[in-house]
C-alpha positions in Angstrom: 53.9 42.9 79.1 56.1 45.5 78.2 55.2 48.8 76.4 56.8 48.6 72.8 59.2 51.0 72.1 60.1 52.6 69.0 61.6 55.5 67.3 59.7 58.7 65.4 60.9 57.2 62.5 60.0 54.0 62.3 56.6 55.1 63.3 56.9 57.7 60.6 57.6 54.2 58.1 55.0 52.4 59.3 52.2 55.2 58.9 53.7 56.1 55.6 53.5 51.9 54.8 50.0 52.2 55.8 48.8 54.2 53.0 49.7 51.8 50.0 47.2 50.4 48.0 47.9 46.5 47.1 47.9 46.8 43.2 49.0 50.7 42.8 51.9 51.5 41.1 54.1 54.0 43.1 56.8 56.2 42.0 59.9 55.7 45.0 62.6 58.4 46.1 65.6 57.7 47.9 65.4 56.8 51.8 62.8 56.7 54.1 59.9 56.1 51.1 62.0 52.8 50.1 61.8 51.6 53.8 57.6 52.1 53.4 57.2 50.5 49.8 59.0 47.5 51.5 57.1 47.1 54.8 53.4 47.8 52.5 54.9 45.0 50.1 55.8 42.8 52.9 51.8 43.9 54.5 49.2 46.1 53.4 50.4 45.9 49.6 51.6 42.3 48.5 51.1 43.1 44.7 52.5 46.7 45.0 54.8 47.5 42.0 57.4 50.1 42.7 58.8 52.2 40.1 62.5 53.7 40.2 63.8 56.8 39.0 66.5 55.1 36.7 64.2 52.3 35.4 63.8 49.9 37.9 59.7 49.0 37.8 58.4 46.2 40.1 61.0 44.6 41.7 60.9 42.4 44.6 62.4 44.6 47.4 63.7 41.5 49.1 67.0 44.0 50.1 67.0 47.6 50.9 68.2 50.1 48.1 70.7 52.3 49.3 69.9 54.8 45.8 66.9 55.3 43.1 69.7 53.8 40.4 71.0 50.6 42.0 71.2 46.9 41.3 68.3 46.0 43.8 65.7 48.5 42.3 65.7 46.2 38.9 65.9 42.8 41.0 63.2 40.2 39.7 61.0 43.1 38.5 58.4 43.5 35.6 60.9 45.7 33.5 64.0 47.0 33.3 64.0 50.3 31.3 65.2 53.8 31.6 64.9 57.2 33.1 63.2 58.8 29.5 60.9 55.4 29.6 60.2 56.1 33.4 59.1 60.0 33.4 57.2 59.1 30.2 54.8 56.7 31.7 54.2 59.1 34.3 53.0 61.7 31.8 51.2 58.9 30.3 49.4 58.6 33.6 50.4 55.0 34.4 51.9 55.9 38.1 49.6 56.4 40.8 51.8 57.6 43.7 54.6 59.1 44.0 56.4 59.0 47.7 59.0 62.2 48.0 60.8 63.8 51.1 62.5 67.4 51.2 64.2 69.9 53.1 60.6 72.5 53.5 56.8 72.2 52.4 54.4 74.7 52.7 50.9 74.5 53.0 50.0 73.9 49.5 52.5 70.8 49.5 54.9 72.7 47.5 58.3 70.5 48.3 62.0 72.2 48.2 65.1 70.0 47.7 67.1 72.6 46.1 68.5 75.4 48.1 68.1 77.1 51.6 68.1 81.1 51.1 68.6 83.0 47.8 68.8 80.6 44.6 72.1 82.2 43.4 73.4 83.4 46.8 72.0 80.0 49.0 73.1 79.6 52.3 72.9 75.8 51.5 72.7 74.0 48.2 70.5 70.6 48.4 70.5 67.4 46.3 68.3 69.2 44.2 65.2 67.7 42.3 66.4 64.4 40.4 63.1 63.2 39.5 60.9 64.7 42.0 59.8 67.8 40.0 58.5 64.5 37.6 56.6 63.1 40.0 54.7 65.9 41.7 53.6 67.3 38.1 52.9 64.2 36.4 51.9 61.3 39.6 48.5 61.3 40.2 49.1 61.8 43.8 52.3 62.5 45.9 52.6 61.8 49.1 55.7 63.9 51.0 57.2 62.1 54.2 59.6 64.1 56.4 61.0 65.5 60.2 58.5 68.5 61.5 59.5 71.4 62.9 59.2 75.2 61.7 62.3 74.9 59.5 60.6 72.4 57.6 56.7 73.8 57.5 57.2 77.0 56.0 54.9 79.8 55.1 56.7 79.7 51.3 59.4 77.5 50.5 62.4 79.5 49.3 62.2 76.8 46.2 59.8 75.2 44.3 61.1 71.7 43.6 58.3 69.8 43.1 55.2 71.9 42.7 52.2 71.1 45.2 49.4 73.2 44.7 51.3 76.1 43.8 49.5 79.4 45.0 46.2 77.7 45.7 42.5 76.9 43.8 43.3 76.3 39.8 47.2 77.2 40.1 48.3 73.5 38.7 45.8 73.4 36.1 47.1 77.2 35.1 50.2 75.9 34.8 49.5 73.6 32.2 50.0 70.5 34.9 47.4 67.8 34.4 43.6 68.1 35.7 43.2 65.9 39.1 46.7 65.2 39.8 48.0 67.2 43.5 49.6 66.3 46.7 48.0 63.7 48.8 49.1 63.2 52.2 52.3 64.6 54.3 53.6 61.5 57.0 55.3 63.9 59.3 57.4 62.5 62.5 54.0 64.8 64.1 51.1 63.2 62.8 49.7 62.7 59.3 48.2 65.6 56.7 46.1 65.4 54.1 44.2 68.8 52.1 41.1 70.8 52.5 39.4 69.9 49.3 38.0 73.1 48.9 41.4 75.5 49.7 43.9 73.3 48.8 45.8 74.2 52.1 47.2 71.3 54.6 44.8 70.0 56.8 46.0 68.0 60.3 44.5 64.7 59.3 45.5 62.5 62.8 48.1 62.6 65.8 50.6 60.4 65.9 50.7 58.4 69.8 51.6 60.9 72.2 51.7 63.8 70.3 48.6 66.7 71.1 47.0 69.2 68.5 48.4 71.7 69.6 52.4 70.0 69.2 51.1 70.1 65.5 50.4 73.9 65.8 53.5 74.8 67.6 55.8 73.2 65.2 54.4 74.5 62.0 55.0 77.7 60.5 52.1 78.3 58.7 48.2 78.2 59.7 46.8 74.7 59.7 43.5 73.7 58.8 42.2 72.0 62.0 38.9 69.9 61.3 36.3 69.6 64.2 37.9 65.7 64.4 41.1 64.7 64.8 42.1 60.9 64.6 44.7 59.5 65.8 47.3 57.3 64.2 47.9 53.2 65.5 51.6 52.9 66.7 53.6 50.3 65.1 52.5 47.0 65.8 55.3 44.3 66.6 55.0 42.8 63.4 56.1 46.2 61.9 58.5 46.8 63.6 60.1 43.0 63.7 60.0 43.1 59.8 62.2 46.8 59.5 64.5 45.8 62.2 65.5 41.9 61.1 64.3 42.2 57.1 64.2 45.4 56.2 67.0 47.3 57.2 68.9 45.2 59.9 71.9 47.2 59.3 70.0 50.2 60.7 70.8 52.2 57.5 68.0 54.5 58.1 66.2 53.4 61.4 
């Protein structure tokens, strides 16, 4: 038989996908997080309910959003409602994830999507925040997909988005953000991150098929933590990868 093949970012997807919980409620962003909350509510996480930016909460992702705001976030769901209602049951404590990309992280999880360079003098101007800055101070947990290279993994973003850990130990809970909420996880087209408990600095978590320790190291531009063990990550089974090419996005929007 064959060897499967597939694309970093459909394995990116499907490790991302991996790391719903059937039941959780999970705050979406735009692209590659959509493609995940499908493929966990189509296997790991049947009774998942997604929540949109612009109101959308539980829908049945039976086709792929193309924005936080569209028609197919409210389709068949538990309640259509509106952005206020949204970023108030998050402060309420009600959402359990939140799934974000950006254009840099550092290694407290701190996520920019608003400029590259000097705020007022950038050398490029991003989307910007939208909801995100929401969801990493008021999700319980927020988990950050996205490519990995040195331009991405920064020593210090040159923005603060979406605020990770901030400087460190106690930084959220000085900045008035709630007690026990923080980043998670980062699914990187590398390997999978979570955080030392103890520093609150990224911690190389598993490998992703093919790729070494040291690939992790080389393509991050800040000090990792690197525990004794390092797993590795399952590649995407054909199940997987036959339900994001023919169900999920057979248009090959994203993948």
């Amino acid at each position: 038989m064959s060897e499967q093949v597939y694309s970093k970012t459909e394995l990116m997807i499907c490790v991302a996908a991996r790391l719903f919980e059937d039941g959780a409620t999970a705050f979406i962003g735009t692209g590659i997080p959509m493609l995940a909350a499908m493929l966990a509510s189509k296997t790991v996480a049947p009774n998942l309910v997604p929540v949109f930016e612009f109101g959308g909460m539980g829908a049945i992702l039976e086709a792929l959003p193309r924005a936080v705001g569209e028609a197919r976030t409210f389709h068949k769901g538990l309640q259509a409602a509106g952005i206020c209602d949204i970023m108030e049951t998050s402060q309420r404590g009600f959402i359990d994830y939140g799934f974000l990309g950006g254009a840099q992280i550092d290694a407290y999880g701190n996520l920019n999507s608003t400029v590259i360079g000097e705020h007022d003098h950038p050398k490029a101007r991003l989307p910007g925040s939208g909801g995100a800055n929401d969801v990493g101070s008021h999700c319980w947990h927020t988990i950050a997909v996205m490519q990995h290279d040195r331009r991405r993994f920064v020593p210090k973003v040159d923005f603060v988005t979406t605020p990770g850990y901030l400087s460190g130990p106690g930084a959220r809970d000085a900045a008035g953000l709630p007690k026990g909420t923080g980043p998670l996880y980062v699914v990187s087209t590398l390997a999978l991150m979570d955080y030392e408990p103890e520093s609150k600095r990224m911690r190389l978590k598993a490998t992703h098929p093919g790729v070494s320790v040291q690939d992790v190291v080389d393509n991050t531009g800040f000090e990792l933590v690197i525990p004794e063990t390092v797993q590795a990550n399952a590649p995407p089974s054909a199940q997987e990868l036959r339900l994001l090419r023919e169900e999920i996005d057979p248009d090959r929007f994203y993948i």
